[in-house]
RORO-641198 format. One record per residue: residue number from 1; residue in one letter; x, y, z of N, C-alpha, C in turn. Coordinates in steps of 0.02 Angstrom, whole numbers, plus 50000, padded with zeros to 5 digits. Last residue first. Layout:
# RORO-641198
<rec seq="NUM" type="A" n_X="X" n_Y="Y" n_Z="Z" ca_X="X" ca_Y="Y" ca_Z="Z" c_X="X" c_Y="Y" c_Z="Z"/>
...
This chain:
# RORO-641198
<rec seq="88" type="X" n_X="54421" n_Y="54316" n_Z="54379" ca_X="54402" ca_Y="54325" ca_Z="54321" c_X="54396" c_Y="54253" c_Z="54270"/>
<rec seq="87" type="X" n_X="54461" n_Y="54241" n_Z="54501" ca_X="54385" ca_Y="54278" ca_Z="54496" c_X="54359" c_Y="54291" c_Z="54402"/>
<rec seq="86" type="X" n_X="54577" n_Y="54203" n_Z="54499" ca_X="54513" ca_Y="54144" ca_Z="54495" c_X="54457" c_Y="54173" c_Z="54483"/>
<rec seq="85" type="X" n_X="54641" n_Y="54324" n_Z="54496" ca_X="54633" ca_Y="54290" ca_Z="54428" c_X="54599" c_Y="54228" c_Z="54443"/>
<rec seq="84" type="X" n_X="54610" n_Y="54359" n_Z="54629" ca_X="54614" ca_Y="54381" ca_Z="54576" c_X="54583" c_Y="54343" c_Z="54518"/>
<rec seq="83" type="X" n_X="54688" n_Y="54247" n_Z="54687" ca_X="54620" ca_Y="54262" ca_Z="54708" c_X="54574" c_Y="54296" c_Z="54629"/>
<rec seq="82" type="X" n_X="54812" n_Y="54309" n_Z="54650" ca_X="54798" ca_Y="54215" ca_Z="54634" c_X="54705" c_Y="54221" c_Z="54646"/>
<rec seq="81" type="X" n_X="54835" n_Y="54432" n_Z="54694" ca_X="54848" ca_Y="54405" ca_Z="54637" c_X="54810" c_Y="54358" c_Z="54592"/>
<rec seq="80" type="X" n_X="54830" n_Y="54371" n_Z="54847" ca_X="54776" ca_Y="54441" ca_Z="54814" c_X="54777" c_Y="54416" c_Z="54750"/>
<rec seq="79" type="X" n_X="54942" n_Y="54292" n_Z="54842" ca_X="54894" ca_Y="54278" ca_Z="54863" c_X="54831" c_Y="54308" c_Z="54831"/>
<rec seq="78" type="X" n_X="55040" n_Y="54410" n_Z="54806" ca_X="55030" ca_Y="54351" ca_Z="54745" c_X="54967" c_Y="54310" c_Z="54778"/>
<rec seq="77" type="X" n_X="55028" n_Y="54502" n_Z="54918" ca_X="55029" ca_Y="54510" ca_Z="54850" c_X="55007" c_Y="54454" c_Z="54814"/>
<rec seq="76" type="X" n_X="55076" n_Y="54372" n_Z="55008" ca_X="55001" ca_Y="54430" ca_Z="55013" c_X="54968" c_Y="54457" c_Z="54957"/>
<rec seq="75" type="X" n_X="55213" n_Y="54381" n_Z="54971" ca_X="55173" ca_Y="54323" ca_Z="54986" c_X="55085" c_Y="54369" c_Z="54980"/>
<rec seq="74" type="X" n_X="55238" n_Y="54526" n_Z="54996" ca_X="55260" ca_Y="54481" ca_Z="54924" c_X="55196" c_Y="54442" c_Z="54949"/>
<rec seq="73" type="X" n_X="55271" n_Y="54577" n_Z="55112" ca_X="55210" ca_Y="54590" ca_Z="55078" c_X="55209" c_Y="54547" c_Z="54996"/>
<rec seq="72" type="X" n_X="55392" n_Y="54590" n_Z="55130" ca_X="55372" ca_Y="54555" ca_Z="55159" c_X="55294" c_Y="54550" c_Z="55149"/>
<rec seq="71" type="X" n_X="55450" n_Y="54674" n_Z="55055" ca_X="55481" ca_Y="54610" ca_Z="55046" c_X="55423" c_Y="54560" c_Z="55071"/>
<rec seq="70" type="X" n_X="55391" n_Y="54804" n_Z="55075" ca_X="55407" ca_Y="54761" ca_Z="55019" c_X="55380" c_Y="54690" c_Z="55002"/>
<rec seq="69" type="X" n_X="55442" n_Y="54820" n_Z="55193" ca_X="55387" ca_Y="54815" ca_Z="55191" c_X="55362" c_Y="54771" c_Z="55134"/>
<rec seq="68" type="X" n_X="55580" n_Y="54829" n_Z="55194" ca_X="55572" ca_Y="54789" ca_Z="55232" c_X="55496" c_Y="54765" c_Z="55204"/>
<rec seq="67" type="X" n_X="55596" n_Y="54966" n_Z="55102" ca_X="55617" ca_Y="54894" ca_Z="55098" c_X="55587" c_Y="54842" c_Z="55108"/>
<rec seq="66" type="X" n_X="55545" n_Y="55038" n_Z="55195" ca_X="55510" ca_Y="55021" ca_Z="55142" c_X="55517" c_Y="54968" c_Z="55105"/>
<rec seq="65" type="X" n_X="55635" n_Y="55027" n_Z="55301" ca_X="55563" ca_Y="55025" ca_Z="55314" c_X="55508" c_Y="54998" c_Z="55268"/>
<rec seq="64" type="X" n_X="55747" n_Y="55077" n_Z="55216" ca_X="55747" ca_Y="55017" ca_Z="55271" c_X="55674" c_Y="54994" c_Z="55264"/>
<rec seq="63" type="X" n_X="55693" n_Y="55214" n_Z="55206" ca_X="55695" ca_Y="55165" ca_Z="55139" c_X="55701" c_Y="55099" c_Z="55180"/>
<rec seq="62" type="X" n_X="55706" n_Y="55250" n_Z="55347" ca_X="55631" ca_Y="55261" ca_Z="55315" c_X="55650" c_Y="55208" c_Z="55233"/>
<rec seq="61" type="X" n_X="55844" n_Y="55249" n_Z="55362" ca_X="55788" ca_Y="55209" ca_Z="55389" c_X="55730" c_Y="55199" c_Z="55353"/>
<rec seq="60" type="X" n_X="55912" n_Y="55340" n_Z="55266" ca_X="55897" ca_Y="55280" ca_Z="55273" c_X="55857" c_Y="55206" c_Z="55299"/>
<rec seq="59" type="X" n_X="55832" n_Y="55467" n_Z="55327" ca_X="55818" ca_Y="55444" ca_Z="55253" c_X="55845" c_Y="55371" c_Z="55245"/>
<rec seq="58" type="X" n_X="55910" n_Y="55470" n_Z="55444" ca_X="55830" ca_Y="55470" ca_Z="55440" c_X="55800" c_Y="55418" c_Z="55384"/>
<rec seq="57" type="X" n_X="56027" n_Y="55471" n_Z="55386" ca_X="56016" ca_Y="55401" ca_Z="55435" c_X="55934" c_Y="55418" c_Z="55441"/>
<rec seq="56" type="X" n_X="56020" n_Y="55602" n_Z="55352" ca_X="56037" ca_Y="55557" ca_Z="55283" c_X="56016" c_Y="55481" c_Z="55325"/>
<rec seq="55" type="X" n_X="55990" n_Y="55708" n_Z="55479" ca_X="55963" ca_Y="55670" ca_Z="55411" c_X="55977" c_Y="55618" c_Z="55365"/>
<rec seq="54" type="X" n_X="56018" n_Y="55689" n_Z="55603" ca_X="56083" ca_Y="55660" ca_Z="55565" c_X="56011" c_Y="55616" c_Z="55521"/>
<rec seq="53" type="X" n_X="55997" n_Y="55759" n_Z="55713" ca_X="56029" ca_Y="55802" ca_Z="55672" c_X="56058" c_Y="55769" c_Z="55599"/>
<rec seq="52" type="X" n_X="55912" n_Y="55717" n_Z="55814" ca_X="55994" ca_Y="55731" ca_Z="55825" c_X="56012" c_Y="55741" c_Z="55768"/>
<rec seq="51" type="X" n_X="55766" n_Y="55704" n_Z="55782" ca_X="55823" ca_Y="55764" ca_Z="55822" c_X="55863" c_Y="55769" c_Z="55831"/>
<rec seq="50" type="X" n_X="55807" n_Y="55626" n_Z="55665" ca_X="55789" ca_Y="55673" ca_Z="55633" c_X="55808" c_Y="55738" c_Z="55709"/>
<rec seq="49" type="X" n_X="55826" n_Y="55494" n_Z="55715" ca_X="55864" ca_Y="55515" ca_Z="55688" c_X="55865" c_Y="55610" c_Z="55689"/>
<rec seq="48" type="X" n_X="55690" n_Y="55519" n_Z="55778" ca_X="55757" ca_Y="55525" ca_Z="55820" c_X="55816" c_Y="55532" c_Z="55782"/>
<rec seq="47" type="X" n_X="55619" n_Y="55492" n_Z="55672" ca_X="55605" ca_Y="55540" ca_Z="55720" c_X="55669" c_Y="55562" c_Z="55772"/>
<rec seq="46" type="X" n_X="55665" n_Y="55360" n_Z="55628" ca_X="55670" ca_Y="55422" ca_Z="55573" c_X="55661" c_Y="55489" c_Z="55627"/>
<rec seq="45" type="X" n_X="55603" n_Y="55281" n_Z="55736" ca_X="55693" ca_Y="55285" ca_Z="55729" c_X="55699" c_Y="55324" c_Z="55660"/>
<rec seq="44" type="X" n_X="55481" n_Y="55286" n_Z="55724" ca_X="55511" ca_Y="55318" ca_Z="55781" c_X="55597" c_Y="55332" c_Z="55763"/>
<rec seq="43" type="X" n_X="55463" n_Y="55247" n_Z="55595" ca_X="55463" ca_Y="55299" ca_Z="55608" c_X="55473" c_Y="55326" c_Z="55677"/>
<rec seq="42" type="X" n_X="55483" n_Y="55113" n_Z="55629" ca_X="55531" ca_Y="55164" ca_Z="55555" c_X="55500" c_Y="55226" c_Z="55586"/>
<rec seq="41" type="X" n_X="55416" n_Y="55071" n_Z="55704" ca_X="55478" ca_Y="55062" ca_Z="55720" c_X="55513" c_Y="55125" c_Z="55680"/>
<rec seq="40" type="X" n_X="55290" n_Y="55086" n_Z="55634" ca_X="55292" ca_Y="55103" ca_Z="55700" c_X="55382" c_Y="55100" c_Z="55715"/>
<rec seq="39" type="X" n_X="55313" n_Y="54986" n_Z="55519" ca_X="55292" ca_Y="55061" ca_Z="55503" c_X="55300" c_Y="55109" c_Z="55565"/>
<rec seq="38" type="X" n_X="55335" n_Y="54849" n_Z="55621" ca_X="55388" ca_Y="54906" ca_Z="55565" c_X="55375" c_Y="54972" c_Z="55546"/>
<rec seq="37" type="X" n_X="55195" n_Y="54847" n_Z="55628" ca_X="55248" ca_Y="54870" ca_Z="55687" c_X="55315" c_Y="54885" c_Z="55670"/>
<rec seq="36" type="X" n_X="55119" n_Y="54827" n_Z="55513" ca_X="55116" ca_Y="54872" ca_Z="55567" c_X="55159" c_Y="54909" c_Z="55624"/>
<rec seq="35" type="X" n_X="55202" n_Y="54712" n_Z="55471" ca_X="55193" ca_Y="54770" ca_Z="55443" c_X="55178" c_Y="54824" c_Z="55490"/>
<rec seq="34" type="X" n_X="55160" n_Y="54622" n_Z="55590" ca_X="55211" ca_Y="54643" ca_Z="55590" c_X="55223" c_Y="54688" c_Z="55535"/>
<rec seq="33" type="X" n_X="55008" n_Y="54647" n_Z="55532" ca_X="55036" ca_Y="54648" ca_Z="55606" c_X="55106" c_Y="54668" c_Z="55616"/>
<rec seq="32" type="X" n_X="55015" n_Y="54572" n_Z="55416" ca_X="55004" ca_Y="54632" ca_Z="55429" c_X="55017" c_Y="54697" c_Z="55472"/>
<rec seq="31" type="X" n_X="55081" n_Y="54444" n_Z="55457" ca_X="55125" ca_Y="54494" ca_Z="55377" c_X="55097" c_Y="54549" c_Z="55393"/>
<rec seq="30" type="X" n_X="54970" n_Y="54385" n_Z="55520" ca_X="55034" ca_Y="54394" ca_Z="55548" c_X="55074" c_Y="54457" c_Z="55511"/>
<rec seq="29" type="X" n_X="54875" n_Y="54359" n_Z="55437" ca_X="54862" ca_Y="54402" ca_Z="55441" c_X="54942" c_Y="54441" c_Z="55522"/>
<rec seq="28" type="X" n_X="54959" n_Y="54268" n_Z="55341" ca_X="54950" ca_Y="54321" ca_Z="55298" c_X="54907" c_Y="54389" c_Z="55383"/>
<rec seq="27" type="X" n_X="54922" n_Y="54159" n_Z="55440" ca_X="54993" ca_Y="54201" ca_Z="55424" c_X="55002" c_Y="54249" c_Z="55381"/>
<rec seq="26" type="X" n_X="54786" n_Y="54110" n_Z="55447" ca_X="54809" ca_Y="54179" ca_Z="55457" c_X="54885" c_Y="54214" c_Z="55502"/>
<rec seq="25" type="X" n_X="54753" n_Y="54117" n_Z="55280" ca_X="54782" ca_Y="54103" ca_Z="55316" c_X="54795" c_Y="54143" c_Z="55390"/>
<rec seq="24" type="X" n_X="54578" n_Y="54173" n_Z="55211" ca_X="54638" ca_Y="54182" ca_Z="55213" c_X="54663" c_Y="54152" c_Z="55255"/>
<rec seq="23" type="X" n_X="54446" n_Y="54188" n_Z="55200" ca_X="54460" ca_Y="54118" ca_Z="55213" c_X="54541" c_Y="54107" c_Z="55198"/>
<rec seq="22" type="X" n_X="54358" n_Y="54290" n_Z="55215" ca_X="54397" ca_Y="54308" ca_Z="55159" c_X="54426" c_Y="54221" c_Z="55130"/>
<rec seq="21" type="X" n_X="54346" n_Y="54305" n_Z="55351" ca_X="54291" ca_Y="54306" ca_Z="55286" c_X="54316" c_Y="54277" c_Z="55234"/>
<rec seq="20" type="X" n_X="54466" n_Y="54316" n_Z="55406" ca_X="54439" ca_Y="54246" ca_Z="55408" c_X="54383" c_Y="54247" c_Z="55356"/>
<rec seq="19" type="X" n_X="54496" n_Y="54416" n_Z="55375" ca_X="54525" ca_Y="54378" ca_Z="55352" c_X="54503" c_Y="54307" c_Z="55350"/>
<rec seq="18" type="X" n_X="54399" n_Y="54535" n_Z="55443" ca_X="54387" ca_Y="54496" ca_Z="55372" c_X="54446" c_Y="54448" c_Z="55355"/>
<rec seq="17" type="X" n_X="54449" n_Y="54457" n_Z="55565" ca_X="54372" ca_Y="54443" ca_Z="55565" c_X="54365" c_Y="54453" c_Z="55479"/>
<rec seq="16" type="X" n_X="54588" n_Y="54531" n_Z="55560" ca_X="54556" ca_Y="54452" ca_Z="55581" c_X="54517" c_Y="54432" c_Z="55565"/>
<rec seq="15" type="X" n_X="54523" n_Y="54658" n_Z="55583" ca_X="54560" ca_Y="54610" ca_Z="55529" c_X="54573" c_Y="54548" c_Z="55522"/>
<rec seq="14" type="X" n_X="54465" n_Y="54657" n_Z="55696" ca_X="54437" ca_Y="54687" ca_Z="55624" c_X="54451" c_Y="54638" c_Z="55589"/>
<rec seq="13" type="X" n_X="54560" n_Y="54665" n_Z="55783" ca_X="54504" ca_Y="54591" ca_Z="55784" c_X="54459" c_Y="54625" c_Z="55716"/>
<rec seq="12" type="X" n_X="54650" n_Y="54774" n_Z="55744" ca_X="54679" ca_Y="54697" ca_Z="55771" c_X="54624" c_Y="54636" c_Z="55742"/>
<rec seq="11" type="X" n_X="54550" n_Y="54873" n_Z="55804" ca_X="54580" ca_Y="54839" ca_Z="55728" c_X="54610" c_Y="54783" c_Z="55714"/>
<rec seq="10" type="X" n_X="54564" n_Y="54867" n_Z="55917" ca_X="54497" ca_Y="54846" ca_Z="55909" c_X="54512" c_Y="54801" c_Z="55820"/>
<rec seq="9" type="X" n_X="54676" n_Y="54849" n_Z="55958" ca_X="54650" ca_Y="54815" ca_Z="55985" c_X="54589" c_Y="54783" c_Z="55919"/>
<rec seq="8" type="X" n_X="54704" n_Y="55007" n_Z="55931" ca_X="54736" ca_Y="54965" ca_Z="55895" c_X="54709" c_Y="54870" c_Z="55916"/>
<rec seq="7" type="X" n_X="54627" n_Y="55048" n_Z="56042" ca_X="54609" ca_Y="55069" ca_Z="55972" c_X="54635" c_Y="55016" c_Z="55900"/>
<rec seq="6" type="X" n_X="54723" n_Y="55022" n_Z="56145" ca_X="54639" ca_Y="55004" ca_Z="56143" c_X="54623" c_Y="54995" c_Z="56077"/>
<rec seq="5" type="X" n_X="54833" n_Y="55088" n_Z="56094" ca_X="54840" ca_Y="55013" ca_Z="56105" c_X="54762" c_Y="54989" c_Z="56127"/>
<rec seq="4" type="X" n_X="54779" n_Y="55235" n_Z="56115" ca_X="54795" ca_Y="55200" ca_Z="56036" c_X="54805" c_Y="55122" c_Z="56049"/>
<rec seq="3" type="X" n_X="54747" n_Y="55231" n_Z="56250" ca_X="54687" ca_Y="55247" ca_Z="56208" c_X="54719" c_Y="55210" c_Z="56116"/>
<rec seq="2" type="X" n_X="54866" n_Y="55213" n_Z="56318" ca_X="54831" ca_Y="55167" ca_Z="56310" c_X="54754" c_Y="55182" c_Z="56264"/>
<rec seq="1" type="X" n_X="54929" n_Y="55339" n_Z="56263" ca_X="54957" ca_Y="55277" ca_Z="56241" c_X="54907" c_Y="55220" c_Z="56251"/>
């Protein structure tokens, strides 16, 4: 556990470092972070669903998850988007 929260550390200041390249907000680099930790959530609580026996609550979560991810990746999206189309 502490070798992946090292690891995850290092990425942490990765991303940061190109966001700031990049000259992004960095509430966009918040959106990631907590992306991250939803993907971590959904799948612990698909995993547990999954040993007690009660597939279909797996499968809901995991869409939850995707949902969630979605939604919250919009802003980021149209950011990328907007970048985008200044380039061309």
């Amino acid at each position: 556990m502490l070798v992946a929260a090292e690891m995850l550390g290092s990425v942490m200041s990765e991303l940061k470092e190109l966001f700031d390249t990049a000259g992004l907000d960095e509430g966009y680099t918040a959106i990631i972070f907590k992306s991250a930790a939803i993907c971590i959530i959904t799948d612990i609580t698909k995993n547990i669903c999954i040993d007690s026996g009660e597939s279909a609550m797996a499968a809901a979560a995991v869409l939850w998850g995707k949902m969630t991810l979605t939604y919250m990746s919009m802003p980021l999206l149209l950011t990328i988007v907007d970048m985008i189309k200044e380039v061309l």
